[in-house]
C-alpha positions as CSV (number, residue, x, y, z in Angstrom):
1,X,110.3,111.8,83.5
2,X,108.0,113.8,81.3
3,X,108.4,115.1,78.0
4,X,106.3,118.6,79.0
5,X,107.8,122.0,80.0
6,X,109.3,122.0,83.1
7,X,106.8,123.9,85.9
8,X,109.8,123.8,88.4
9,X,113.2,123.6,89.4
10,X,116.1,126.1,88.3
11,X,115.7,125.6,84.7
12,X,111.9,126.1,84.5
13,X,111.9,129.2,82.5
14,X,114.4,128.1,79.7
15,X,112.3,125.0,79.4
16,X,108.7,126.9,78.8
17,X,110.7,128.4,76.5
18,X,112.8,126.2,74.7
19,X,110.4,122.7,74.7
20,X,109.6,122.6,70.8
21,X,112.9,122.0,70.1
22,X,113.8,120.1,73.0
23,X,110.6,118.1,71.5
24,X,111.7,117.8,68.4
25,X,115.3,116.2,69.1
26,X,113.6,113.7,71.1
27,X,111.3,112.6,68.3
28,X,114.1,112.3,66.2
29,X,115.2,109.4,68.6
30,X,111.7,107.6,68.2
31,X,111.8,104.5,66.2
32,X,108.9,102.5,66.8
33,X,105.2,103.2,67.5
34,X,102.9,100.2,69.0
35,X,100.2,99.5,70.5
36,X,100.2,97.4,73.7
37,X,97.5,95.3,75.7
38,X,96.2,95.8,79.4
39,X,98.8,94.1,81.5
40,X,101.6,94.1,79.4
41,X,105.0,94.4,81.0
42,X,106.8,98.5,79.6
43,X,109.9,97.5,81.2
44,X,110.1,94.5,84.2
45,X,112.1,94.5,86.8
46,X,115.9,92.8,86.4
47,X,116.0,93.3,82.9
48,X,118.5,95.5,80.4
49,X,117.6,98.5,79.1
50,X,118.7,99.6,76.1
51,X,115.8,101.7,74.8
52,X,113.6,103.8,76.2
53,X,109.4,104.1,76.7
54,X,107.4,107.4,75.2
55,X,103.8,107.2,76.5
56,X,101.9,109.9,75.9
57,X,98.4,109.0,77.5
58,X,96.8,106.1,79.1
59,X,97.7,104.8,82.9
60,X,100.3,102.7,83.8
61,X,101.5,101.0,87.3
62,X,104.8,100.5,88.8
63,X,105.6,98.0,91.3
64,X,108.6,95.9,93.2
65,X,109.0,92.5,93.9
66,X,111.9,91.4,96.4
67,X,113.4,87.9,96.5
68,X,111.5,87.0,99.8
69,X,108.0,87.8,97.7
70,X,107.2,90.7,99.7
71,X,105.9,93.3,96.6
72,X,106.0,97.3,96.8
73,X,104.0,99.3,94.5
74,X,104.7,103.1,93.9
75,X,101.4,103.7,92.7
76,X,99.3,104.3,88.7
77,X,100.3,107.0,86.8
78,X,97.8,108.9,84.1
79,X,100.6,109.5,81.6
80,X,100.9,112.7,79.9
81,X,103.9,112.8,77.5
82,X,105.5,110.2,80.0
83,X,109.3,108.8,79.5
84,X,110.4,105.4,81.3
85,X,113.9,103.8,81.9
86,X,115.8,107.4,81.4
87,X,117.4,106.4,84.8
88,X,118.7,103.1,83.8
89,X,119.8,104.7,80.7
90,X,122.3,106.9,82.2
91,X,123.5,104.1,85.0
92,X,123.5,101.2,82.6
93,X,122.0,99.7,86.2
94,X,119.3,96.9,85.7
95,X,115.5,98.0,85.2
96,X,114.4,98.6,89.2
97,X,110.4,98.7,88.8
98,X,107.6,96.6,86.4
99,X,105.9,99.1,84.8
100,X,102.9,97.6,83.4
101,X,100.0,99.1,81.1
102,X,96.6,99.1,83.4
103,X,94.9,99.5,79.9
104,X,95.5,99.3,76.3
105,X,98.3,102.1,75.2
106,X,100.3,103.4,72.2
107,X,103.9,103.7,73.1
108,X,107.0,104.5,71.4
109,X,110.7,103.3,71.4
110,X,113.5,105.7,71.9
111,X,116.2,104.0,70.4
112,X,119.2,103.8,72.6
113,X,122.5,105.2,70.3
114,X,120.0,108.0,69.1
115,X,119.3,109.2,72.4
116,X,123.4,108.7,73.2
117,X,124.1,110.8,69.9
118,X,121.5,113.5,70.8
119,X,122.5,114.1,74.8
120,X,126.3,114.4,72.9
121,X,125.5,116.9,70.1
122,X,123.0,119.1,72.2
123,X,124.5,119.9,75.5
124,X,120.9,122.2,76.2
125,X,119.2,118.8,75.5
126,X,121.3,117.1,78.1
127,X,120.7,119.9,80.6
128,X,116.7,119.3,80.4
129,X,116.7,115.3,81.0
130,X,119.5,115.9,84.0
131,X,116.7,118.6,85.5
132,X,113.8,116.7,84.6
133,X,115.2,113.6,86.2
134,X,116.6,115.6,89.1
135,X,112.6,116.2,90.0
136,X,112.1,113.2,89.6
137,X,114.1,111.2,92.0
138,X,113.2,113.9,94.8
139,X,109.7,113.1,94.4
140,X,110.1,109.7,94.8
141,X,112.5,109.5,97.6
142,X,110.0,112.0,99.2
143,X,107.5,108.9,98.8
144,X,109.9,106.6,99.9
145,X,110.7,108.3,103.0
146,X,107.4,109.3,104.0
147,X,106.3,105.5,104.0
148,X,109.3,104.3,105.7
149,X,109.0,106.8,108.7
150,X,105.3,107.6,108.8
151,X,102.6,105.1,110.6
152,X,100.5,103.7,108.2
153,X,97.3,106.0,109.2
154,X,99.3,109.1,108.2
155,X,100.6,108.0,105.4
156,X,97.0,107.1,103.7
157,X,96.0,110.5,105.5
158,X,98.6,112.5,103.2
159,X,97.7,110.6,100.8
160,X,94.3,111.2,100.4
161,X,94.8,115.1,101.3
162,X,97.0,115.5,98.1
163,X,95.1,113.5,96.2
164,X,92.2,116.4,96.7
165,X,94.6,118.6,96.1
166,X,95.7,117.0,92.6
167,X,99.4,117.0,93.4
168,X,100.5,113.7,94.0
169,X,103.0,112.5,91.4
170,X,101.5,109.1,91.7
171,X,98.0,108.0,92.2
172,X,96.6,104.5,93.9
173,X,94.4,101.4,93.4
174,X,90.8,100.2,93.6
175,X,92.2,97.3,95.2
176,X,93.1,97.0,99.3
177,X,95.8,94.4,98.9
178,X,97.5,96.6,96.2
179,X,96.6,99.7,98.4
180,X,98.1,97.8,101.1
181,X,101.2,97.0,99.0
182,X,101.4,100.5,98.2
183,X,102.0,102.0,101.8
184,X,104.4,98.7,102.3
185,X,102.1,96.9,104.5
186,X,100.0,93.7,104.5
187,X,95.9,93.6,104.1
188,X,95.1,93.3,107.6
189,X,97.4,96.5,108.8
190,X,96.3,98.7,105.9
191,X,92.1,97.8,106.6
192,X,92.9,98.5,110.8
193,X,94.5,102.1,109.3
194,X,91.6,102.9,107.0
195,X,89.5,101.9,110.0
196,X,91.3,104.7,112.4
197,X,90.7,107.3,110.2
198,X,87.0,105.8,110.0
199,X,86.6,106.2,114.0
200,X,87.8,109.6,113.8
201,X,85.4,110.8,111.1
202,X,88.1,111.7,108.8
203,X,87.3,109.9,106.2
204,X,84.4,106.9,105.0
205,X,84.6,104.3,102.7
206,X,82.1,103.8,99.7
207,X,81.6,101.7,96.8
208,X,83.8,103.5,94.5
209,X,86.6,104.0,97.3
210,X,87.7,106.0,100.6
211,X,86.4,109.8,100.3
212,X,87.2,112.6,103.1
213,X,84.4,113.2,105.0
214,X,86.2,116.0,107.0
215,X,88.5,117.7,105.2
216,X,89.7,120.4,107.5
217,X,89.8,117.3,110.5
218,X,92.2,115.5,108.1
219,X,94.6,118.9,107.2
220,X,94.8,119.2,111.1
221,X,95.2,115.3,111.3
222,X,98.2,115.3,109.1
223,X,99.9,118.6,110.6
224,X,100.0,116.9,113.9
């Protein structure tokens, strides 16, 4: 979730106006500033959490490995005011994703029985994180879904169109085999996709990644 006034949902209004303090009650819960090498592990999968991660800039992955090896990764994330492990929080479930620095951050612990004590005193407070989480879990089940039901060339398709349009909650890798892992496929599938869109002239591939080449082809692509 993210530590910024809401821009939608229900509450949206009350939030624009109300995030100073809602701010300053979760700064009150800080207890630890740090700073943290490329590739260190926020929060990894299977473990505990009893605190919580304040990152206010830098980018992050988030990824997940199943037992048979197969890996899934959500996608980066430039962070802007960014909170992790609010879910886990609330369930007391096990951490579900790695989320893992892709360069060198500052973050901040939210202590655990300061955040219990605030959500308790400051019902308003409590409101915000249930909204702001609320978002949150439609976005990524929208993701979710999308990948599971979707063929792979339509998937990287949407992808790419809402990356233009700067409103993906997530963003993607330089990489193909994490690219790959990010639509849920292997290397080989993922490279015959890009090619598809290739063949169509939707799109082209250059040294610093896939651009659209045909932007009004690939709208029409994805609205078929």
């Amino acid at each position: 979730m993210q530590l910024k006034p809401l821009a939608k949902g229900r509450f949206r209004d009350q939030w624009q106006q109300h995030h100073d303090s809602i701010e300053k009650i979760m700064r009150q819960c800080i207890t630890e500033t740090k700073t943290v090498e490329r590739h260190y592990k926020l929060m990894e999968q299977g473990q505990q959490v009893n605190e919580l991660i304040y990152v206010s800039s830098g980018r992050i992955s988030m990824g997940y490995t199943a037992r048979n090896g197969r890996s899934f990764q959500l996608g980066t994330m430039t962070c802007d005011s960014q909170i992790f492990g609010e879910m886990e929080f609330f369930t007391q479930y096990l951490c579900q994703l790695d989320i893992i620095a892709e360069e060198p951050l500052s973050i901040s612990i939210i202590h655990g029985d300061k955040l219990h004590e605030a959500l308790v005193k400051t019902p308003q407070f409590a409101l915000f994180f249930a909204s702001a989480i609320a978002i949150d879990y439609q976005d990524t089940v929208d993701i979710l879904t999308r990948r599971m039901l979707y063929p792979i060339a339509y998937n990287i398709a949407y992808d790419l169109y809402h990356q233009y349009l700067h409103d993906q909650p997530v963003e993607g890798f330089n990489r193909c085999y994490l690219e790959a892992e990010r639509f849920a496929t292997t290397d080989r599938v993922y490279r015959r996709a890009v090619k598809k869109l290739e063949d169509l002239a939707l799109i082209k591939r250059e040294k610093e990644g896939i651009i659209i080449q045909d932007l009004a082809g690939l709208k029409a692509f994805i609205a078929q």
